[in-house]
Structure formats: C-alpha cells, structure tokens
C-alpha positions as CSV (number, residue, x, y, z in Angstrom):
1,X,-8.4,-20.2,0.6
2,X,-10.3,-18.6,-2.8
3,X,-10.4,-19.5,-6.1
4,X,-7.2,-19.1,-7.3
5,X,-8.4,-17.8,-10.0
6,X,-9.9,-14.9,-8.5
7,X,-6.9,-14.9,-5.6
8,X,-5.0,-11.8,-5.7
9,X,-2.1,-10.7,-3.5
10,X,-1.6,-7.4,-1.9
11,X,2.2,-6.6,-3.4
12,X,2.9,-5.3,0.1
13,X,1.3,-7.4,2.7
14,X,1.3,-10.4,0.4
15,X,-2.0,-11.2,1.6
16,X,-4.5,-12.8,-0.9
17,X,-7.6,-10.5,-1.1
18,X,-10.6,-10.0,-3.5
19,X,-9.5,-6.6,-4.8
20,X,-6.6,-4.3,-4.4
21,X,-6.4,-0.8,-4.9
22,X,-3.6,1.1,-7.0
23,X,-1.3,3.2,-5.2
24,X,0.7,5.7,-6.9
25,X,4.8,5.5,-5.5
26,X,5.5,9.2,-6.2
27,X,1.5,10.6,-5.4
28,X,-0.2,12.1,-8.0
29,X,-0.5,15.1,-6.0
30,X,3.0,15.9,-6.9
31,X,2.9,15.1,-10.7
32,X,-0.4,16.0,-11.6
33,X,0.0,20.0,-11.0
34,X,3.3,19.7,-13.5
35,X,1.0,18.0,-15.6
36,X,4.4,14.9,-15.3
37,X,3.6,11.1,-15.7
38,X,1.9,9.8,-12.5
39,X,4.8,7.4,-12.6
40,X,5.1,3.8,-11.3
41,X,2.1,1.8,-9.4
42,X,1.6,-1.0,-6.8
43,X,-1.6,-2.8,-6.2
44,X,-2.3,-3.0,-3.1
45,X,-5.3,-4.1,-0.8
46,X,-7.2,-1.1,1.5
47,X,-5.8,-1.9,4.9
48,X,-2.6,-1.4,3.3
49,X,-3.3,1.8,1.5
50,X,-5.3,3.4,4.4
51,X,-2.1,2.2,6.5
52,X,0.4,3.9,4.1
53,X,-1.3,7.3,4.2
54,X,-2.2,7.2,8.3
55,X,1.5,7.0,8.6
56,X,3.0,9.6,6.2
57,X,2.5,12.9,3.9
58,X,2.7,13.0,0.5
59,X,6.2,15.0,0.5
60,X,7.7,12.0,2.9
61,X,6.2,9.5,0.4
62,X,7.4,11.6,-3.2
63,X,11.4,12.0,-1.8
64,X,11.9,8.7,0.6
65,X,9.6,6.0,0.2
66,X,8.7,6.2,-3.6
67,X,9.8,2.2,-4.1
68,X,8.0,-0.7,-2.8
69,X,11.4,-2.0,-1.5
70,X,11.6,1.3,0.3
71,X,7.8,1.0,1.7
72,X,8.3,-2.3,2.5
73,X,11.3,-1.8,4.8
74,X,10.4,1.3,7.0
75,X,9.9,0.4,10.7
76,X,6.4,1.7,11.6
77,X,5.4,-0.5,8.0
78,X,7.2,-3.4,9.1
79,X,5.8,-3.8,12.1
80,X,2.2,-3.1,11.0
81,X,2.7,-5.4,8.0
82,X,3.8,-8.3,10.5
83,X,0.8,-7.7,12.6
84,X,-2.2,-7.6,8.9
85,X,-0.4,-10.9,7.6
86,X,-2.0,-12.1,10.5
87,X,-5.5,-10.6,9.6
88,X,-7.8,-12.5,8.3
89,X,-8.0,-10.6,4.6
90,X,-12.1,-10.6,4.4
91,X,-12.3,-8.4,7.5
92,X,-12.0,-4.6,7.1
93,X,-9.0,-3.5,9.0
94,X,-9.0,-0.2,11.3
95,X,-5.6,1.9,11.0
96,X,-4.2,4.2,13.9
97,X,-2.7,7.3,12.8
C-alpha cells in the first residue's frame, strides 16, 4: 500500500495509483469548436482512460455516457472494471478494442 499521502484513487476503478489523468465527461472535441465550457471532469488513472476511449466514440460518450454514474454502469465497463480492480495498479495495463 503507498503513502497515503501520495495514495490517489482512480474515481472509476477505485484503484489507488500514483497519478491519474483528467478525462473530460462531454469531450472536448465537442465543446472546444463552439468555443463552450469543456464542462465537468473525472480523474482517472490511464488503464482506465485508454479503456474508455478503446470502447467508444466521442459522439457515444458526449449524448450517453457524459456522467461517471453513467460510465460506471455500462456493461462492457463493468466487466472490464471488475477484471483492473484486480490489477496490480503499478503495472501498465493493455486494452482490447
């Protein structure tokens, strides 16, 4: 277990990890060219993130999976945040598409 100091936890997989990386809910893609607010943020760690955009496009994330409730719940992320809880977090994780 680290420091808990330094312990951070993926707001997705709730894994503790050393850094996380922010992902946008609605992606900037879709805000940035109508020059909107990028909107709400999650911090989450890489395999997550890399897992999240493997699975779906940015239309599919903008119009149905834009909360982390929402994220959290679909099947295909279910099943592959059952499996990473099980990872140990200081091991780079591969993602299928």
């Amino acid at each position: 277990m680290q420091n808990p100091k330094t312990a951070i936890s993926c707001e997705l997989c709730e894994r503790e990890i050393a850094s996380l990386t922010v992902h946008h809910l609605v992606p900037r893609q879709n805000t940035k060219r109508k020059k909107q607010d990028p909107g709400l943020t999650i911090n989450i760690c890489s395999a997550c993130h890399r897992q999240i955009h493997a699975l779906f496009d940015n239309k599919l994330l903008a119009k149905e999976l834009n909360t982390l409730d929402k994220l959290r719940n679909q099947p295909q992320m279910q099943k592959f945040l059952t499996w990473v809880r099980k990872q140990d977090p200081n091991k780079r994780i591969a993602v299928d598409r």
